[in-house]
N, C-alpha and C positions, 0 to 999 in steps of 0.2 A: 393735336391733329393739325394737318399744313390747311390751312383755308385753299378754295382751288380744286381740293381731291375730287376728281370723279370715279366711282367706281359702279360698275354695274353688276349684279351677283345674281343669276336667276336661275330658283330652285322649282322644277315645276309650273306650276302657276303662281307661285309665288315672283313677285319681283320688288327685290331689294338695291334700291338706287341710294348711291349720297352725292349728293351733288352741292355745295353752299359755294356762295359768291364771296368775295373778297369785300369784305367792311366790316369796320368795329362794331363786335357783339359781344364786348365782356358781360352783359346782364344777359345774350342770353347763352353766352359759357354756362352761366351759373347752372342751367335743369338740369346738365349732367349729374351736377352734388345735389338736388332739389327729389331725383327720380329714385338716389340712390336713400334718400330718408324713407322712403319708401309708402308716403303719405298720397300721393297722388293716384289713388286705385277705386275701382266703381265694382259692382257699377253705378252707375248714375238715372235717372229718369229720363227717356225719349218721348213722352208724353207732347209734349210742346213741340219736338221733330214731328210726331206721327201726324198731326192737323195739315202739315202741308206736305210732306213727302209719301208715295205712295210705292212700298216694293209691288218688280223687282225695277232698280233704278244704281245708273253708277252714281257713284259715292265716293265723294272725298273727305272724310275726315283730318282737317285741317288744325294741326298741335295735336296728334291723337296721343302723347305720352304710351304709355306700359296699355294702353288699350280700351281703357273704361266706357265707349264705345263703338269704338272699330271691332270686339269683338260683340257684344248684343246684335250690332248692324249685319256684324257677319253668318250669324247664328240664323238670322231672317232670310239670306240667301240673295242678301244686295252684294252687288258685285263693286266692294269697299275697296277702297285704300287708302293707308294711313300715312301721313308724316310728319313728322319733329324733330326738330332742331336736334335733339338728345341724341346723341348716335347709340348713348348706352341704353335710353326705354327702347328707342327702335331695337334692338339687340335681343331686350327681353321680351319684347313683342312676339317676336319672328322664333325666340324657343317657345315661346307658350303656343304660338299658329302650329309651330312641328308638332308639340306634343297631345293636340286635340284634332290633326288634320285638317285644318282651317285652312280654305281658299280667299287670299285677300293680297291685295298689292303692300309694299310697304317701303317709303322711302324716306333714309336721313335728306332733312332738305328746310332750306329757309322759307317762309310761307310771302316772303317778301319777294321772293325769285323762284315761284312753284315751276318742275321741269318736267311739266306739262303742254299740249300744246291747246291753241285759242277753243273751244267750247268742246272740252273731252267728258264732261259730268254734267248728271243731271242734278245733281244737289250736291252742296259743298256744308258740313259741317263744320263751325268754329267754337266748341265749348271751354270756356275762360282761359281763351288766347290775346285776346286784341287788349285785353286788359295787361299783358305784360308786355306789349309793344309802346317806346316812346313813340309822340305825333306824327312824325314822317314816316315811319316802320306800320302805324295802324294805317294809313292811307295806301302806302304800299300795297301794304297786303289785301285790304278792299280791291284795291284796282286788279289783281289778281285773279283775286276770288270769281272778281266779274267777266274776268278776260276765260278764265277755263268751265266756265258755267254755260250751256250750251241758250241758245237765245229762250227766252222764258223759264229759265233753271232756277233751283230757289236756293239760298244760302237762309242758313238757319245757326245764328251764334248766342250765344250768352254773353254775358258779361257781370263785373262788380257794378254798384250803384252806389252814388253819393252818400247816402246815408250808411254804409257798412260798417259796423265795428270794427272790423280790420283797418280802417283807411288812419295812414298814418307813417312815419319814419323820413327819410329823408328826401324837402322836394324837386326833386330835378325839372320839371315842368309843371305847369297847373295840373293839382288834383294828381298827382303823375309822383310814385316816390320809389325811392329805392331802400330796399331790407337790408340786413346786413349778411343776408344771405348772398348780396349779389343782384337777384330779382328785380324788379321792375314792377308798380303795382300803378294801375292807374284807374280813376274809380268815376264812372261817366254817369252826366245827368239826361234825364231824359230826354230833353229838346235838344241836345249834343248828337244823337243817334241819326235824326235823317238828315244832320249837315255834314256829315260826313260820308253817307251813304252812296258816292255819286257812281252813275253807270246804272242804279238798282234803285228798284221800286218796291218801298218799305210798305208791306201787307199789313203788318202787325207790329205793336209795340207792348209788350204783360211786363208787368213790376211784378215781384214779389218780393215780400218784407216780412220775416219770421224774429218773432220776441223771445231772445234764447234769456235763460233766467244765470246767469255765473253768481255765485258766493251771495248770493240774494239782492244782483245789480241785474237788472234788465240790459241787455245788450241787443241792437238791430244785425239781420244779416238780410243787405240791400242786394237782390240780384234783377238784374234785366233781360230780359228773353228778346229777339227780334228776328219779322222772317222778312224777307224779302227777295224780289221778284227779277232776275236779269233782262233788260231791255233788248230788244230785237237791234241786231249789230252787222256789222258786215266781218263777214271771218274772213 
């Protein structure tokens, strides 16, 4: 694909944008091969969204892959839209939104350069995105988050935690490693989350730590939830 393409395709209420900015994203080339293993599917628990998001409410699901919840969201009758990097999940998004008649926006697009304008949403989802962005890429995309988030909007992401069994492979930054998939893992402690949060007002900070048992070795799966709150701004 030429970095640059813009294209606009809109079916319905459906609207399908790709839009990415020009700069090196070999690691996140990679989800296109990442979506097509076909591991990346939910759904997943909104449990931790529901506490602070209340439908009906716009909705950005921000890295939404094949959908795992851009469609639960959509199911509630929040008026969602989803985007990622993947041109091929978006793809398979937008046949699964056809084949169950599903109303929801949908755009290929960098979360680093969302093409959105300044407070279009009232809550921004990010579930284990910012964990595959290098340093400059997660601040990007924060600053983002907080630019299309309408003044008091709440962005609600997950993330990996220092202590995960996964954490591991090659380090390109602190804590920060690349697979040999390609990917980009980067695995955040907890007093990391509201130094980086800037623009937004961190409500909440939940651990959770589950003891998986493999070939009779205990193993940790470190995750971190966090909501926070957009500052009152001039648009």
């Amino acid at each position: 694909m030429a970095w640059g393409l813009e294209l606009i395709f809109i079916h319905k209420r459906c609207h399908l944008l790709i839009r990415m900015k020009q700069r090196p994203v070999s690691h996140l080339k990679a989800w296109n091969t990442e979506h097509l293993r076909g591991i990346w599917k939910g759904p997943y628990s909104l449990d931790f969204f529901d506490r602070y998001v209340t439908p009906p409410a716009r909705i950005l699901d921000a890295g939404c892959g094949v959908g795992r919840y851009t469609i639960p969201l959509a199911m509630r009758e929040c008026d969602v839209t989803g985007v990622d990097i993947s041109l091929f999940a978006i793809s398979e998004l937008e046949n699964l939104r056809l084949r169950r008649n599903m109303q929801m926006g949908l755009a290929g697009a960098d979360v680093c350069h969302l093409p959105f304008r300044n407070a279009t949403f009232d809550a921004v989802v990010a579930f284990g995105v910012l964990q595959h962005l290098l340093e400059e890429e997660r601040s990007a995309a924060l600053s983002e988050f907080a630019r299309v988030l309408v003044p008091g909007g709440t962005l609600v992401i997950e993330v990996l935690g220092i202590e995960d069994m996964r954490m591991g492979g090659r380090e390109v930054e602190n804590a920060t490693f690349l697979r040999s998939t390609g990917s980009v893992y980067h695995y955040f402690e907890p007093c990391e989350i509201k130094d980086i949060f800037s623009g937004l007002e961190v409500m909440d900070i939940k651990e959770k730590k589950v003891i998986k048992n493999i070939a009779g070795k205990d193993y940790t799966r470190h995750m971190i939830s966090v909501a926070a709150r957009s500052r009152e701004k001039d648009i």
